[in-house]
Z-matrix of the N, CA and C atoms (Angstrom, degrees):
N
C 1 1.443
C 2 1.526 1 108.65
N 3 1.546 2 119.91 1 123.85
C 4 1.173 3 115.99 2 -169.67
C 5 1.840 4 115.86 3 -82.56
N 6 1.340 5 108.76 4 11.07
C 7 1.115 6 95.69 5 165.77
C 8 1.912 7 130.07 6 -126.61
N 9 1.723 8 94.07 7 31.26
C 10 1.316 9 121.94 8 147.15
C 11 1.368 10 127.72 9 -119.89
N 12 1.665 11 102.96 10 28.10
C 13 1.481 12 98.26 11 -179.95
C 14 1.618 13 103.32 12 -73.43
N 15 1.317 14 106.03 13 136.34
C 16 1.427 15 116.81 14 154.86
C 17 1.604 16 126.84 15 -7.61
N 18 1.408 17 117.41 16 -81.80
C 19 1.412 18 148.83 17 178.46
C 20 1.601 19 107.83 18 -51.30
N 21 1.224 20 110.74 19 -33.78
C 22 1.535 21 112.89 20 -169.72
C 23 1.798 22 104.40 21 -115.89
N 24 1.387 23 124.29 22 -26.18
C 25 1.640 24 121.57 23 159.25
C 26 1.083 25 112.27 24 -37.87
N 27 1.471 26 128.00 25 -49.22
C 28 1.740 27 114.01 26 -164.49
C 29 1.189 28 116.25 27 -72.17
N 30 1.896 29 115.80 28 -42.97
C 31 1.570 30 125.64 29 -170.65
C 32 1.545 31 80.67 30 -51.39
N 33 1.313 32 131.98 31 -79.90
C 34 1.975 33 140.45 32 -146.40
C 35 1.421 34 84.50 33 -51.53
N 36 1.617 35 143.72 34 -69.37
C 37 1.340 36 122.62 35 -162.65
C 38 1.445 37 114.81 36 -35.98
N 39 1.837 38 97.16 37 -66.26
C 40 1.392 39 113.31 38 -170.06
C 41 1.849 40 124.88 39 -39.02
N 42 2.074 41 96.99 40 -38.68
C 43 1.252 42 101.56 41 -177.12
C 44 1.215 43 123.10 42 -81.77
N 45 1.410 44 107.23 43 -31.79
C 46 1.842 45 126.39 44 165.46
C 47 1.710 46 106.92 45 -44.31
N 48 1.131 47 119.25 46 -45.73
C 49 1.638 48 132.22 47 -175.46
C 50 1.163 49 98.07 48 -62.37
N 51 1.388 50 116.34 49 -62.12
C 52 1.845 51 125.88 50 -156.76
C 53 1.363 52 90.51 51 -69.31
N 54 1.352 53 132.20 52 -56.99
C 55 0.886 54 136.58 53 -153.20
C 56 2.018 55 108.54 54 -64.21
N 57 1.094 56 104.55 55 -37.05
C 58 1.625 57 122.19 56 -175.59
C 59 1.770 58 103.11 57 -73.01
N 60 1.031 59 106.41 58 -71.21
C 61 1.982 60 127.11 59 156.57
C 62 1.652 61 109.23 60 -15.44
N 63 1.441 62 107.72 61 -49.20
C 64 1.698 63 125.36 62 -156.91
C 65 1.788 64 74.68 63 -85.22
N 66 1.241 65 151.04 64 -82.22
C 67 1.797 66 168.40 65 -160.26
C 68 1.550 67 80.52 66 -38.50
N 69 1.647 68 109.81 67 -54.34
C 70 1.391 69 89.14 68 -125.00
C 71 2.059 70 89.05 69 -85.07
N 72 1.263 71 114.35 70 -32.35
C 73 1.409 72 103.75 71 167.88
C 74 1.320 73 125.15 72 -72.64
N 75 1.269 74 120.02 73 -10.34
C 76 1.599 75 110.08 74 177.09
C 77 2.093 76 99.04 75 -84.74
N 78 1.043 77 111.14 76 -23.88
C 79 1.340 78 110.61 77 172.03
C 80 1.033 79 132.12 78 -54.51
N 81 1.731 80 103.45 79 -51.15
C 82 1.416 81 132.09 80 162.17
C 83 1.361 82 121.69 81 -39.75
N 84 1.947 83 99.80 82 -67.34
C 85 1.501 84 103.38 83 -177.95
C 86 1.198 85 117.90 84 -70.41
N 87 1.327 86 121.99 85 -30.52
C 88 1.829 87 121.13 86 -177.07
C 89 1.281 88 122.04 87 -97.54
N 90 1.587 89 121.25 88 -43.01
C 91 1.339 90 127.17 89 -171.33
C 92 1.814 91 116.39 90 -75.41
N 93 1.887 92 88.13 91 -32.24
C 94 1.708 93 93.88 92 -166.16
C 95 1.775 94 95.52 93 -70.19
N 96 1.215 95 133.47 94 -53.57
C 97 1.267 96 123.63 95 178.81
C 98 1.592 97 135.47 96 -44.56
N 99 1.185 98 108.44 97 -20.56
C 100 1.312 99 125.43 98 167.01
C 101 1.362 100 116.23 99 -77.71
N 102 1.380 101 114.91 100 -57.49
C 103 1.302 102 130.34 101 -168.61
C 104 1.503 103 85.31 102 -64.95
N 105 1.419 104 144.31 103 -53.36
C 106 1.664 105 143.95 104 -154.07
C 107 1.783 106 77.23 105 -63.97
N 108 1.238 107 115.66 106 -69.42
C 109 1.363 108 100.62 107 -144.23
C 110 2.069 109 114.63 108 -62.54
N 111 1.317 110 108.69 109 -20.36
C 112 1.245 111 113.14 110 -154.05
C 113 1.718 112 74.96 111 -73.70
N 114 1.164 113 152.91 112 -54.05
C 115 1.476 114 162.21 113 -98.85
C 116 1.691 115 87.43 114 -113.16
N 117 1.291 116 110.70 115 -42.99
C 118 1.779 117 118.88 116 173.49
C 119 1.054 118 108.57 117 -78.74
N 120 1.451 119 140.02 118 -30.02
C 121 1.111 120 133.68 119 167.70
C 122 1.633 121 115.30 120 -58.94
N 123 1.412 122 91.11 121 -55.95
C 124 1.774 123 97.90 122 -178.13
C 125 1.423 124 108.39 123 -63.34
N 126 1.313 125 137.10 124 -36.32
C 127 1.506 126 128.28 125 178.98
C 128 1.693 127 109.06 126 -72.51
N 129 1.239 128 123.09 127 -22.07
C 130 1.437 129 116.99 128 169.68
C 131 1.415 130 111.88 129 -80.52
N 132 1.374 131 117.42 130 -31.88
C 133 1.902 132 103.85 131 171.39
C 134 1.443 133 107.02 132 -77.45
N 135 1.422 134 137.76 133 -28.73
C 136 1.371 135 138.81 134 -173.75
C 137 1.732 136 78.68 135 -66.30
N 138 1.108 137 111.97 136 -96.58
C 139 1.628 138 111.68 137 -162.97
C 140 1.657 139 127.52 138 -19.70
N 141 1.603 140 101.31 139 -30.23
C 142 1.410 141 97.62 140 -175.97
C 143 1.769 142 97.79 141 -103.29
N 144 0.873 143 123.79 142 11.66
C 145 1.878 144 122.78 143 158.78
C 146 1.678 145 83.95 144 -96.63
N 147 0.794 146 142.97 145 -11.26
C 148 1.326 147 120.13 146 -158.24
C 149 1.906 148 88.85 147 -86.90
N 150 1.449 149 110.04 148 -47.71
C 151 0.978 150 106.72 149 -159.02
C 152 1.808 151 101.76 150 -97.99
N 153 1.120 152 118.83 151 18.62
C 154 1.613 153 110.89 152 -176.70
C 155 2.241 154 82.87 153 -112.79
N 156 1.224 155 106.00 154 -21.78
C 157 1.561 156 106.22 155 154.72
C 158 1.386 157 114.65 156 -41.63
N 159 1.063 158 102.40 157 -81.82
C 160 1.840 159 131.31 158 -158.30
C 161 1.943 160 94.49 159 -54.04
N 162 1.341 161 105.26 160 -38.07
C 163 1.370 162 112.24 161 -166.79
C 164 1.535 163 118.51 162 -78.82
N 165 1.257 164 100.32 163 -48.72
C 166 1.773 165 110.35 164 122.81
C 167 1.199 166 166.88 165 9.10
N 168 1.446 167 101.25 166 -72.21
C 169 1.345 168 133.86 167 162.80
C 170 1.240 169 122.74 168 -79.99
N 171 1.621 170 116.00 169 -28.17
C 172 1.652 171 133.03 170 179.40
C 173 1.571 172 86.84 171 -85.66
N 174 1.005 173 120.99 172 -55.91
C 175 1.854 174 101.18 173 -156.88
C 176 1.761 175 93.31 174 -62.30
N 177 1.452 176 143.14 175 -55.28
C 178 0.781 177 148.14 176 -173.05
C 179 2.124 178 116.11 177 -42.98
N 180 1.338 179 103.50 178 -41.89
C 181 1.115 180 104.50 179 167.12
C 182 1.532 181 132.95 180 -79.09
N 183 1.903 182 92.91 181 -23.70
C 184 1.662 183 87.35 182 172.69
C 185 1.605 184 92.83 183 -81.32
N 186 1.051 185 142.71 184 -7.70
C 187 1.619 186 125.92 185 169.97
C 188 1.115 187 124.46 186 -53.07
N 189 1.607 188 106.79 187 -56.08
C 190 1.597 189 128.89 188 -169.10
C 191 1.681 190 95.85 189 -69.63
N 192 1.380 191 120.18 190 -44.77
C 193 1.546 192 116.52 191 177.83
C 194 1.647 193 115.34 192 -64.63
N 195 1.053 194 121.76 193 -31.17
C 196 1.722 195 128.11 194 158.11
C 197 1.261 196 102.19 195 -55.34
N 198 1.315 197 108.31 196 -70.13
C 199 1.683 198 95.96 197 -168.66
C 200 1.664 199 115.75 198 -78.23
N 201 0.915 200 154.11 199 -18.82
C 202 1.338 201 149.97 200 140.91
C 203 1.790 202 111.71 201 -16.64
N 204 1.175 203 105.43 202 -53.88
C 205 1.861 204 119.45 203 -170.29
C 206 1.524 205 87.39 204 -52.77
């Protein structure tokens, strides 16, 4: 079977490796920095709805407690 010949297994290991190695640092160096920052971006707008919620939610209850009396 020519694709366990001896002579030609090592080049396919070797290039399969390089080739995975070459993905896996350009991913690293370019993609992971983007992806870090978009993820900090998104947890600082979640956090500040979180708290224009909450801020929100208090004026709304001292309403309903005014008008209840």
């Amino acid at each position: 079977m020519p694709q366990f010949d001896f002579y030609s297994f090592s080049g396919q290991i070797f290039w399969t490796l390089a080739g995975f190695y070459f993905f896996y640092f350009f991913g690293l160096y370019y993609y992971l920095p983007k992806f870090s920052a978009m993820f900090k971006i998104r947890q600082k707008l979640i956090m500040t709805y979180i708290k224009e919620n909450k801020t929100a939610s208090n004026a709304v209850n001292t309403l309903n407690s005014f008008l209840s009396l």
